[in-house]
N, C-alpha and C positions, 0 to 999 in steps of 0.2 A: 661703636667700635668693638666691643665687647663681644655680642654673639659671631661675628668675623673670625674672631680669634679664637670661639670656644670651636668653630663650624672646622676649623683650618688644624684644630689640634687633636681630631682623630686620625691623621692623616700620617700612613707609614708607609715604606716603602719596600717592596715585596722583590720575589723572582718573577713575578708575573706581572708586573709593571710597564716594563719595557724599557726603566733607566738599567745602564751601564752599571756595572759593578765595577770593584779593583782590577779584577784579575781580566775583563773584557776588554777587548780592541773595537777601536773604532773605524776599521778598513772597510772605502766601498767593495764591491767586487768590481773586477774587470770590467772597464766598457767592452762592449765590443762593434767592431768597425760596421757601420750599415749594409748592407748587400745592394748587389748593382740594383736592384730594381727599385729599391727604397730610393734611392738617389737618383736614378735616372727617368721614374717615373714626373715627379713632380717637376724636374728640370728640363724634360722636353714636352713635358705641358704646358710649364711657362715659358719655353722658345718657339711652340707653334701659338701662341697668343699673341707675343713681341712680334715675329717675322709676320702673321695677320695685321696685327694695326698698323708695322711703319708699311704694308704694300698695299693694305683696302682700308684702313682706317676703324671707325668703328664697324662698320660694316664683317668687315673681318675678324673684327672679336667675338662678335655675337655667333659668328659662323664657327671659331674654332671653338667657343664654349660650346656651342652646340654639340659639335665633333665630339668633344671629351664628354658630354652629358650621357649620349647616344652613347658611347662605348660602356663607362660606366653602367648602364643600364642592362646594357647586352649581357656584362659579364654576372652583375645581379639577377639575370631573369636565368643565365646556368646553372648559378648557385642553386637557386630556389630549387630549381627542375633537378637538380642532384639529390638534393634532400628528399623532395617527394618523393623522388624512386623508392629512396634508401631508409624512408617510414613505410613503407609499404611490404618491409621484407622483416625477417626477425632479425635481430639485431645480434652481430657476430656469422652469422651464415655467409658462406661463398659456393658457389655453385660446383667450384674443383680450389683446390686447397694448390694442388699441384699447377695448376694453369696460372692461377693469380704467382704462385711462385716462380714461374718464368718469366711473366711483363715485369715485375718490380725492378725497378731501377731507384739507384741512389737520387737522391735532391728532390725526388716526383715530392709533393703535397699532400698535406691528409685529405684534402676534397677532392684530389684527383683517383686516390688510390678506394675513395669512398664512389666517386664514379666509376671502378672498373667493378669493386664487387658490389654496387648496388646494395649495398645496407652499412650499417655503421658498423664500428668495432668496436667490442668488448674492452673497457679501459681495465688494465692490469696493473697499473702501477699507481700511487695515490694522484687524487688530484692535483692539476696545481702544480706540479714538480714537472722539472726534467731529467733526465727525456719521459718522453709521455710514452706508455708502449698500449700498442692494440693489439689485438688478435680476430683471428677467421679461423672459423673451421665447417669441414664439409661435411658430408654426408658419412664417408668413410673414417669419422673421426683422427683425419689429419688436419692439423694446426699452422697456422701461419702469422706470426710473431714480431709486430714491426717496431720498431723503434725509432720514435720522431723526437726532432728538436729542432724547437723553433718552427713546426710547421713541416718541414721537411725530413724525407724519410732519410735515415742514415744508414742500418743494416735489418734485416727482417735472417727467419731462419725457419725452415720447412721441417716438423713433427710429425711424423706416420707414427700409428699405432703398430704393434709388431703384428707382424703377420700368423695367422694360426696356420698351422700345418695339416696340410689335405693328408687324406688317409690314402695310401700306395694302393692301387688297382694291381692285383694278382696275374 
């Protein structure tokens, strides 16, 4: 019992510990509500499974697991084919700073917006946080500045450099 208690009585308790202090609250953060697809993928997977067995039985389970495996796969084998493009380029490059700035649209994905400019983005804000922000930039050293949460793009914003001034023809 003895070395238990000598082993247990170097033992203090720090700011870097992870207990609560006095002055700390104990509040989770907000849930927040799931998104349609979160919700509606799984539950019309499992009603094209149920309407499969009560009208072919098992037969039609195997067939609608099928269906979702095969889909599954399809959208896997895009991913992939997104990536590879997008290793294959330097990483932050876009081909028009100004082009990518007119498709963007609100909600789009960070893997769809990495399918239109074919390479990845430059991470500008730490990891691990939100919102996560990326950037592109082109050849004319304009910038394009997006800002995601949760996956989905919410505002981006298009940087020119200033333009130099052409010298007046006499």
């Amino acid at each position: 019992m003895a070395p238990n208690v000598a082993r247990n009585a170097g033992f203090s308790a720090n700011a870097d510990d992870g207990f609560l202090k006095s002055g700390d609250s104990c509040e989770n953060p907000p849930m927040q509500m799931p998104s349609f697809q979160q919700v509606a993928l799984p539950l019309g997977s499992l009603a094209l499974t149920v309407f499969a067995y009560r009208h072919y039985g098992w037969q039609g389970v195997a067939l609608a697991v099928g269906v979702l495996v095969m889909w599954l796969l399809l959208h896997f084998t895009r991913m992939l084919q997104i990536l590879q493009r997008a290793a294959k380029r330097p990483k932050g490059y876009v081909d028009s700073a100004v082009m990518l700035n007119a498709k963007l649209r609100p909600g789009v994905t960070l893997l769809h917006v990495v399918a239109m400019t074919r390479s990845l983005g430059i991470l500008q804000s730490p990891s691990d946080t939100q919102p996560e922000i990326f950037s592109w930039t082109d050849g004319s050293e304009s910038v394009v500045r997006c800002e995601f949460r949760g996956g989905k793009l919410q505002s981006w914003s298009l940087e020119r450099p200033p333009e130099a001034e052409s010298p007046s023809a006499p």
